[in-house]
KOLDRENVO-144740 format. One line per field, with one value per residue: residue in one letter; chain; residue number from 1; x, y, z of N, C-alpha, C in turn. Coordinates in nm, 3 decimals. Example, Ala and Ser with C-alpha at 12.3 -4.5 7.8 and 13.67 -1.06 7.14 Angstrom:
BEGIN
residu	A	S
chaine	A	A
num	1	2
npx	1.319	1.285
npy	-0.569	-0.225
npz	0.780	0.708
capx	1.230	1.367
capy	-0.450	-0.106
capz	0.780	0.714
cpx	1.320	1.290
cpy	-0.330	0.003
cpz	0.780	0.787
This chain:
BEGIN
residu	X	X	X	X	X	X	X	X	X	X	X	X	X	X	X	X	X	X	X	X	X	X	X	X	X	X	X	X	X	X	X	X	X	X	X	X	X	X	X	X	X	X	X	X	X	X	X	X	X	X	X
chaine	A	A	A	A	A	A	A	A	A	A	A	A	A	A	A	A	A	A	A	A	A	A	A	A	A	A	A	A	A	A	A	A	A	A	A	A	A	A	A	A	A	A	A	A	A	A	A	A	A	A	A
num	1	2	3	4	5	6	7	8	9	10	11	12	13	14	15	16	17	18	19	20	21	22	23	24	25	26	27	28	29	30	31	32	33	34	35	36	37	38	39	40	41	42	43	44	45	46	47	48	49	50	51
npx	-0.437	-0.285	-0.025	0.236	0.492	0.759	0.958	1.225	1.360	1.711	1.705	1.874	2.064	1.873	1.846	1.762	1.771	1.654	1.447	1.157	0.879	0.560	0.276	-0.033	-0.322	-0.277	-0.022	-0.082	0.018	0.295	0.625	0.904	1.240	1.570	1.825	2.105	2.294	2.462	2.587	2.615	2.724	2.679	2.444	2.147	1.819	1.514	1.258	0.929	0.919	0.660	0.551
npy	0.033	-0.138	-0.189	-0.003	0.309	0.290	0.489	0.438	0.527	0.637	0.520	0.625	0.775	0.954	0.943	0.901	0.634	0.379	0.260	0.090	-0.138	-0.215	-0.369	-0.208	-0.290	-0.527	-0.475	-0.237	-0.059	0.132	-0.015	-0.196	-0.272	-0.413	-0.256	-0.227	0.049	0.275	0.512	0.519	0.264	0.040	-0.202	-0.113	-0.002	0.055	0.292	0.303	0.673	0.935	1.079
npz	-1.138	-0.916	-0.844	-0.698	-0.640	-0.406	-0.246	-0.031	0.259	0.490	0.804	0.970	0.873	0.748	0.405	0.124	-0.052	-0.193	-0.451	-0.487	-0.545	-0.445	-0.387	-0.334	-0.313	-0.115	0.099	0.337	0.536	0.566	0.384	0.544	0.565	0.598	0.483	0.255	0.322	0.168	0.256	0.543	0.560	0.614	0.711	0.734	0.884	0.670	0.556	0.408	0.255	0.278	-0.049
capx	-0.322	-0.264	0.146	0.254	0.651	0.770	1.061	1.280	1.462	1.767	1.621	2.013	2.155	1.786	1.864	1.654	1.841	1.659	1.322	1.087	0.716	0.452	0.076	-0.100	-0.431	-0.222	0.032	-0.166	0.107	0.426	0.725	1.036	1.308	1.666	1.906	2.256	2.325	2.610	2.653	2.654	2.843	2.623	2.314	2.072	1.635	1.519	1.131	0.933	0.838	0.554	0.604
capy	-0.053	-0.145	-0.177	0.154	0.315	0.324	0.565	0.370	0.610	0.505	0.559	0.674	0.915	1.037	0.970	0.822	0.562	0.312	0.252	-0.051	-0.147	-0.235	-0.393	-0.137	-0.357	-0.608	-0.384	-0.073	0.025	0.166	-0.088	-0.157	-0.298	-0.404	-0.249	-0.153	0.238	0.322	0.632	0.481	0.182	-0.107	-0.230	-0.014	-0.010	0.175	0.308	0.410	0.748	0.982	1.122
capz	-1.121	-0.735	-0.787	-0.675	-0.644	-0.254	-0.175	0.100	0.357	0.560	0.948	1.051	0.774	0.667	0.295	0.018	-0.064	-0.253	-0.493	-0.503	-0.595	-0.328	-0.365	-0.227	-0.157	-0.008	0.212	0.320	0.579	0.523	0.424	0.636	0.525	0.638	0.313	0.278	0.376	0.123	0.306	0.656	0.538	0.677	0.704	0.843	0.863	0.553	0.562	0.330	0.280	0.202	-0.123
cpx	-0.283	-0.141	0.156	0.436	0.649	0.967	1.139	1.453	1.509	1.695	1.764	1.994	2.002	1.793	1.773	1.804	1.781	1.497	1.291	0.921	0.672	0.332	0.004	-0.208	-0.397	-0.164	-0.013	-0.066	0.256	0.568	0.854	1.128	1.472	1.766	2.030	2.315	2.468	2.665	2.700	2.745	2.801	2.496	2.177	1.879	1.619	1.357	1.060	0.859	0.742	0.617	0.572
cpy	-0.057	-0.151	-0.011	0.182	0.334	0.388	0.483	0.510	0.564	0.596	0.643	0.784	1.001	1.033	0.861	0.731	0.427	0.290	0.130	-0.045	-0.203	-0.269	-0.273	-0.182	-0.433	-0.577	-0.218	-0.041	0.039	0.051	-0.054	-0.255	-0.272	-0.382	-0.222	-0.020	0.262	0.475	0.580	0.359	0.029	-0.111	-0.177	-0.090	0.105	0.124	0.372	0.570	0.850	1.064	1.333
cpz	-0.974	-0.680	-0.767	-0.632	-0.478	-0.266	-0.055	0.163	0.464	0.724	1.007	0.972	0.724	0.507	0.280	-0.115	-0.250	-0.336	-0.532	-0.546	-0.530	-0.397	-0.306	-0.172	-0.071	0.134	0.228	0.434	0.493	0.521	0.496	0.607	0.594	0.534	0.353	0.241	0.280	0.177	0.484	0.676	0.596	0.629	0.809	0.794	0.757	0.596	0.417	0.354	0.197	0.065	-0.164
């Protein structure tokens, strides 16, 4: 199955914030994403990360 789960961490506060599903043959790097930080209170860069 090539969907796979991606972890998204905010780049400020360090938290794991939010979970999504990725292609993996399509996107073979890591996504990046602009989300909304309920701990920082805006809109921050969320990454994902290794699990």
């Amino acid at each position: 199955m090539p969907r796979e789960l991606a972890i998204m961490e905010c780049t400020e506060c360090k938290r794991q914030n939010y979970l999504t599903t990725r292609n993996r043959k399509t996107t073979t790097s890591r996504l990046e994403m602009k989300k909304y930080c309920p701990h920082e209170r805006k809109r921050t860069l969320h990454r994902e990360t290794k699990k």
